[in-house]
Backbone as JSON, one array per atom type, in Angstrom:
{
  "sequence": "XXXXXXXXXXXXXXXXXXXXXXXXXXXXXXXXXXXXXXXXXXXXXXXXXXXXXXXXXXXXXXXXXXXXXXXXXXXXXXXXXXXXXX",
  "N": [[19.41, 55.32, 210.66], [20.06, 53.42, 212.98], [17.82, 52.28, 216.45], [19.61, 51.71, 218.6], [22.06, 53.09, 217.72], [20.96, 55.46, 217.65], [20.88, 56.0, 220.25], [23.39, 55.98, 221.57], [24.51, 58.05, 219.89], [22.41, 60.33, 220.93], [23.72, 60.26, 223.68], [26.21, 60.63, 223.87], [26.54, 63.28, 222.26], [24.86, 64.74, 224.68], [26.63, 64.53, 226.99], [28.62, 66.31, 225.49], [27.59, 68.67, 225.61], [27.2, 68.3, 228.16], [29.84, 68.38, 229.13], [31.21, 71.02, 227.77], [30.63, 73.56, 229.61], [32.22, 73.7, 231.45], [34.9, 73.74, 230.18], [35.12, 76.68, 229.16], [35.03, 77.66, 231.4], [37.16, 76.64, 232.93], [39.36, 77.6, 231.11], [38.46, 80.81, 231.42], [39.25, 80.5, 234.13], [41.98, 80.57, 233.57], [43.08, 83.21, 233.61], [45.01, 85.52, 235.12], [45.63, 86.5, 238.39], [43.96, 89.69, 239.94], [44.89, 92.94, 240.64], [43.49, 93.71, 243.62], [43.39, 90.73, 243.82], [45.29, 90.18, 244.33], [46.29, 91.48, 246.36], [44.38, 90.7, 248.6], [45.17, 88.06, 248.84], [47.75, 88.49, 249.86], [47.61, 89.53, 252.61], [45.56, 87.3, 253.82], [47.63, 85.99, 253.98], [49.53, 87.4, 255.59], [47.4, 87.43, 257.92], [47.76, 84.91, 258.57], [50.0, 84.25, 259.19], [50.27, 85.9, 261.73], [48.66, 84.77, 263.64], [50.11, 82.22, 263.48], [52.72, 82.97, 265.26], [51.01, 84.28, 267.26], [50.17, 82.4, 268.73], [52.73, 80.66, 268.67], [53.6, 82.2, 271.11], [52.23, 82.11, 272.83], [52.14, 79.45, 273.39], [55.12, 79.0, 274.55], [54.24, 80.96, 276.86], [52.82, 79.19, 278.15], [55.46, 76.99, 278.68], [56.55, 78.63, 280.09], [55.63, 79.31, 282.46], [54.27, 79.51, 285.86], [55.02, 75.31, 287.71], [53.7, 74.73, 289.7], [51.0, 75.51, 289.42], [50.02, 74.46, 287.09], [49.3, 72.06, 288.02], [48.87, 68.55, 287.49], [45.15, 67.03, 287.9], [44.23, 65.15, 290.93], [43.94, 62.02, 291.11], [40.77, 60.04, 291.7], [40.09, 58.19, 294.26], [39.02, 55.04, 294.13], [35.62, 53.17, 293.91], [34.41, 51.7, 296.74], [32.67, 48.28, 296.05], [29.82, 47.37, 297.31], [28.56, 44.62, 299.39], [26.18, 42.15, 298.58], [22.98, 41.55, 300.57], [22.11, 37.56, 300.92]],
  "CA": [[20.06, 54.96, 211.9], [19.13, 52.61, 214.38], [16.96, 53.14, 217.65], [20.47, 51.48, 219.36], [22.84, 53.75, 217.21], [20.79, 57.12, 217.84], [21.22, 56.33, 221.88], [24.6, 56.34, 221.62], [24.52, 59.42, 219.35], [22.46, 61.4, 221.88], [24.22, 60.3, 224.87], [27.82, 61.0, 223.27], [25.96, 64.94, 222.34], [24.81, 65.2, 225.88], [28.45, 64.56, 227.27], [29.59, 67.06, 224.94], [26.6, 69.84, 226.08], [27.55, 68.66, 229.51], [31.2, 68.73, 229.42], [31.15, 72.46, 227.58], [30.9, 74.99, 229.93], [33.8, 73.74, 232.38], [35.63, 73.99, 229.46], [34.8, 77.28, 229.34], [34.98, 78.12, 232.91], [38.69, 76.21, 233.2], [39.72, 78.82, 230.56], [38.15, 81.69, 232.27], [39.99, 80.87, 235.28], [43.26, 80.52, 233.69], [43.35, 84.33, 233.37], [45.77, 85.94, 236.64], [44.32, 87.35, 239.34], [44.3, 91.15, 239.47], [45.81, 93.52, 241.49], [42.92, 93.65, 244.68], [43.03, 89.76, 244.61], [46.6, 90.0, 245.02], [46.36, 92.14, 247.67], [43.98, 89.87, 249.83], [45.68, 87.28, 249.3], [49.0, 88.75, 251.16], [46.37, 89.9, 253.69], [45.35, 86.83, 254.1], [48.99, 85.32, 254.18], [49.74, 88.04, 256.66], [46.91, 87.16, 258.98], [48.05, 83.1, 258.8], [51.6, 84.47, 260.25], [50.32, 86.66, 262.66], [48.19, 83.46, 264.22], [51.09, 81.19, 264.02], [52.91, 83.77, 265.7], [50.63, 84.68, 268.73], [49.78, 80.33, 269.13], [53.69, 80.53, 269.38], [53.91, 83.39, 272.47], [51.26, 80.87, 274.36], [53.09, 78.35, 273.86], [56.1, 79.73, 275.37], [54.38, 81.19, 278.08], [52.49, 77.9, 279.17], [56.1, 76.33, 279.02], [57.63, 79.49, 281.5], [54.52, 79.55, 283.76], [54.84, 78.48, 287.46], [55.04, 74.48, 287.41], [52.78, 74.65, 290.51], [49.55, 75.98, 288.39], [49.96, 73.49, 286.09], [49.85, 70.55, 288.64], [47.4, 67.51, 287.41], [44.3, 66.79, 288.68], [44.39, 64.06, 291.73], [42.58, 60.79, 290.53], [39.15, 59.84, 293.15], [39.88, 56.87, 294.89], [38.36, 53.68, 293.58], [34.59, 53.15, 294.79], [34.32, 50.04, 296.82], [31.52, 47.65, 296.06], [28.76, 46.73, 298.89], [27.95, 42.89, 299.04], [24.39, 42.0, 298.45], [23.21, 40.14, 301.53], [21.8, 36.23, 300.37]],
  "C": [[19.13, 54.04, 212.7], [18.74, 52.8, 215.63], [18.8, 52.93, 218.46], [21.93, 52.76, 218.9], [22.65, 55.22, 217.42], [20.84, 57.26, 219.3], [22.59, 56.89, 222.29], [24.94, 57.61, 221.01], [23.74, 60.54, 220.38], [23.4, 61.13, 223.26], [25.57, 60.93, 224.79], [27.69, 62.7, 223.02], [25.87, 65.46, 223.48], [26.0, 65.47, 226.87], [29.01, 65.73, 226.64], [29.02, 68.35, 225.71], [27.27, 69.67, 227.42], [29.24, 69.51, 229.89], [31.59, 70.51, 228.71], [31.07, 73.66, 228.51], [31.92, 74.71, 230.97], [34.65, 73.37, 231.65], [36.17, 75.37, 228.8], [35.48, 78.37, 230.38], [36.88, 77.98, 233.57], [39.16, 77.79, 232.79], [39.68, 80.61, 230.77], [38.64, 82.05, 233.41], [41.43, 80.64, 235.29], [44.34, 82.03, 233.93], [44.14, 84.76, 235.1], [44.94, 86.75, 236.92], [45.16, 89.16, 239.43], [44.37, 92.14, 241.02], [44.94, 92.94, 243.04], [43.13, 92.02, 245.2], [44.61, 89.03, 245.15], [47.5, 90.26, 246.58], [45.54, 91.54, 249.28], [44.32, 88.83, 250.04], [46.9, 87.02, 250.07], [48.49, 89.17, 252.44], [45.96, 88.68, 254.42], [46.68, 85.66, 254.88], [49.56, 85.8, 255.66], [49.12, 87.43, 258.01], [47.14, 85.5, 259.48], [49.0, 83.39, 259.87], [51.3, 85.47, 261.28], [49.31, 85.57, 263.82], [49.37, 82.55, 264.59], [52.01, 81.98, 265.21], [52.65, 83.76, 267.23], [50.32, 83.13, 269.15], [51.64, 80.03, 269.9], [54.36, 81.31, 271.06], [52.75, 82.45, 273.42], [51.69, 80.58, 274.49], [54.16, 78.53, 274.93], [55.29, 80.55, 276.94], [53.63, 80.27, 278.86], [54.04, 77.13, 279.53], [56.83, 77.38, 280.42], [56.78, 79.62, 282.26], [54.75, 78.91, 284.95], [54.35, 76.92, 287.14], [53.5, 73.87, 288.34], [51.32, 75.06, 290.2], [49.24, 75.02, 288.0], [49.3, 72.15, 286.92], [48.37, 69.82, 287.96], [46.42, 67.35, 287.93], [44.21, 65.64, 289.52], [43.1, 62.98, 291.18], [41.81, 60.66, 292.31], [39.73, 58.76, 293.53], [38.76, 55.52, 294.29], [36.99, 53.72, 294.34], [34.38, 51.86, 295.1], [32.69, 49.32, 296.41], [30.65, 47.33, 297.25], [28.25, 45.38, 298.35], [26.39, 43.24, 299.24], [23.99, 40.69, 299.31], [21.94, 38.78, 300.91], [20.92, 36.07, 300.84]]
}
């Protein structure tokens, strides 16, 4: 073999070494998840909808709150300039 022919031969090996264990690992995680991780994940589903939920009961009570609370803040008045005497 040639020095140019055995580069390509290890580099094409190394690719293979590399690409091997998330080939591996894919397969490993094709397996279903088991009962507990079924269970935190409705747990977790649960606690999404119990957020959207209470975000919605704000909402609603910033829109029924007195209008007079709410009111904007008054803008400052402009600051005049002072001439610079010559």
């Amino acid at each position: 073999m040639r020095t140019g022919d055995m580069r390509i031969y290890t580099a094409g090996l190394g690719l293979m070494l590399i690409g091997a264990p998330a080939v591996f690992a894919a397969t490993k995680d094709a397996e279903p998840p088991d009962r507990e991780m079924l269970k935190m994940m409705e747990f977790l589903r649960d606690m999404e909808m119990i957020k959207q939920i209470d975000m919605l009961q704000d909402m609603q009570q910033l829109e029924n709150s007195d209008p007079t609370k709410t009111v904007a803040p008054q803008k400052s008045p402009p600051l005049k300039k002072k001439e610079m005497p010559k």
